[in-house]
N, C-alpha and C positions, 0 to 999 in steps of 0.2 A: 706125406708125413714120415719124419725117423723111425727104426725099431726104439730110438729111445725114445722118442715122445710120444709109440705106443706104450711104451712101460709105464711111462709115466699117466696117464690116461687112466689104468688098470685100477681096480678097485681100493689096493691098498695104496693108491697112493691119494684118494679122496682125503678133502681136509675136514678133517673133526671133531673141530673147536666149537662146535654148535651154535655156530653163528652164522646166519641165514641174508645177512644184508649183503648187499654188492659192493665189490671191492673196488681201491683205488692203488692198483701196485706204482710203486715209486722204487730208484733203484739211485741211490748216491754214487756216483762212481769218481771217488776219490786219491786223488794225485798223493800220494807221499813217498817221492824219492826223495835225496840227498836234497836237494834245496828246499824242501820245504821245512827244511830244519828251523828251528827258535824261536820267533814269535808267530810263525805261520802253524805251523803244528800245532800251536800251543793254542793259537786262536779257533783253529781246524774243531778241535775235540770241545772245548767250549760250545762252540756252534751246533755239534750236535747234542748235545744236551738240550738245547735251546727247538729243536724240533721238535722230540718228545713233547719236552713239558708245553710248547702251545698248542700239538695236536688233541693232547689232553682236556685241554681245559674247551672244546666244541664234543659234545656228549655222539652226534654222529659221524662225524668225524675218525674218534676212535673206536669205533667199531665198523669202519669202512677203509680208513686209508691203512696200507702194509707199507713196509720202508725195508729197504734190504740194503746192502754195503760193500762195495766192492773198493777194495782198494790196487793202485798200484803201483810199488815202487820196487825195482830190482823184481818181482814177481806180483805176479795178477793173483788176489785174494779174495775169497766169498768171507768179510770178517763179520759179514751179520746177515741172514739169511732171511727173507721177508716174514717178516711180525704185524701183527697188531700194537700200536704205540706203548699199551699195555705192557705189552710183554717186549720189546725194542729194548734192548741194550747196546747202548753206544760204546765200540771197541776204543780201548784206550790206543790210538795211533803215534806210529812212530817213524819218521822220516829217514829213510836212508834206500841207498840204489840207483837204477838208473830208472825209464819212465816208459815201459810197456804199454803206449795209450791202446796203440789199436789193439794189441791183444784183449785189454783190459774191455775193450767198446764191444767186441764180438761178445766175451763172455756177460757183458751185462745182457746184450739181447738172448744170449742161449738160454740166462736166469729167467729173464720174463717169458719167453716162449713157454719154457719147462712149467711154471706159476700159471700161463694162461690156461694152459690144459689140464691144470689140477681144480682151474674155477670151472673146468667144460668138464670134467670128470665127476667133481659135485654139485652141477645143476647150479653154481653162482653164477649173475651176472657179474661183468667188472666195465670198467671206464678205461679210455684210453691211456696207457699205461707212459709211463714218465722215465728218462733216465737221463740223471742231473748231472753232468760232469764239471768235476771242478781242478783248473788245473795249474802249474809254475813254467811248465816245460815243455819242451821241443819234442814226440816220441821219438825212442829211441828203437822201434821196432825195425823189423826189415820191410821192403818197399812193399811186396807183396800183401804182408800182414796189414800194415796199415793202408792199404789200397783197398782191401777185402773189406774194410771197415767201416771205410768209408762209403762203400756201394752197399753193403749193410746198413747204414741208416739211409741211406736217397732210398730203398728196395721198400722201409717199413714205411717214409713218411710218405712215400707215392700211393696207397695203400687206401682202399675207402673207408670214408670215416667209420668209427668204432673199431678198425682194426689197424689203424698206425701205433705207431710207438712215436711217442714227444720226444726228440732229443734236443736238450740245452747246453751249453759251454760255456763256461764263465775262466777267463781266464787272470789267476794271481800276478800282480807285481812280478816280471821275468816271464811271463807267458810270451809266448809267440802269436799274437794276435793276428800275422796275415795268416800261418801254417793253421789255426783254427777255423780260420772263415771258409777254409776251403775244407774241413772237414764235416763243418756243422753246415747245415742247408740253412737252418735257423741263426741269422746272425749273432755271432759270438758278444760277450759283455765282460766287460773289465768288471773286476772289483774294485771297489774305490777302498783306497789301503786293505785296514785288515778287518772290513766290515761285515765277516762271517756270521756271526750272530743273526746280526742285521735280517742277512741274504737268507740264514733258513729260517727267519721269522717268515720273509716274503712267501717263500717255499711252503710251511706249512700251512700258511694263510690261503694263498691257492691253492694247496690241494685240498682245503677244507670248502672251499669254495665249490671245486669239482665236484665230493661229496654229495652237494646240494644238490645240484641239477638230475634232468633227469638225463639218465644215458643215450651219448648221440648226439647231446643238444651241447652248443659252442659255449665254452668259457668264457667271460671277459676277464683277462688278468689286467694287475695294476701292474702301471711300469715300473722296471725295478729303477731307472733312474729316476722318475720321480719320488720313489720311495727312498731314495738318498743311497743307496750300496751301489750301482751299478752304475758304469761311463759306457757311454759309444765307442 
């Protein structure tokens, strides 16, 4: 273990919220460089609105699933730090830059690392943790950076159950659809146009579903193509 994720660990960084149910970290990790400019943006921040408000409306749900926001474009950003849906504020995004993936894919796993040890610092259990990417573009990283990235998620999903990390890809209209497949182990999904809404309906519906179960025990998710947002 790091000296930082013995800090983290350390008393004061136990969470405080007085809520005692087991977690479901989720971590969006979101594409907005230069092309995701105009109707893609615009349908981007819609979409997440459309998280919140369905995780709201399952009573355990919102008091188990956390949502966190990493964006990237021209530079990798934590624009919303994991919450309870409750408290979730969806950052108003804004497209411009080039497309940091893999820096952006390490830092989402440093976020839930750092998150896992504050649920083992306050005696919470959590569920296997999520990190949803969604993206337009080719990274622009160097080979090394996005190499490390990549053997970053094969390192978590090898990993026995209750301690991987989900990682998903979904790539926008202008995605690079083979350069994905070879990042994600989990075969990548087009969106079908700009079915964003759609896609974090699908999203907060399974992770409400997660919620449910009990910890350790398999998902069955619906497929997003037959739920109409996503193509092979």
């Amino acid at each position: 273990m790091s000296d930082e994720l013995r800090v983290v660990k350390g008393a004061a960084a136990r969470l405080r919220d007085g809520n005692p149910e087991p977690r479901v970290p989720c971590v969006l990790l979101l594409d907005v460089s230069g092309s995701m400019s105009g109707d893609k943006i615009q349908e981007l921040n819609a979409g997440l609105d459309t998280i919140r408000t369905e995780l709201l409306k399952d009573e355990q749900a919102a008091r188990r699933v956390e949502l966190a926001v990493i964006t990237f474009g021209g530079k990798v950003e934590v624009a919303q730090d994991f919450a309870l849906p409750s408290e979730f504020k969806p950052p108003v995004l804004v497209a411009d830059g080039d497309t940091p993936m893999g820096a952006a894919i390490l830092r989402a796993y440093e976020l839930v690392e750092k998150r896992k040890a504050r649920y083992e610092a306050s005696d919470l259990d959590s569920y296997e943790p999520w990190v949803f990417m969604v993206t337009d573009g080719d990274p622009t990283d160097p080979a090394e950076v996005l190499e490390s990235a990549i053997q970053r998620i094969r390192q978590a999903d090898a990993q026995d159950r209750g301690r991987r990390i989900a990682f998903f890809a979904v790539g926008v209209e202008g995605a690079n659809m083979q350069r994905l497949s070879r990042i994600s182990k989990r075969p990548p999904l087009k969106l079908r146009g700009l079915s964003f809404a759609r896609m974090f309906r699908w999203v907060s519906q399974s992770l409400t579903r997660v919620s449910r179960t009990e910890i350790g025990d398999r998902t069955l998710l619906t497929s997003p193509i037959a739920d109409g947002w996503g193509e092979a």
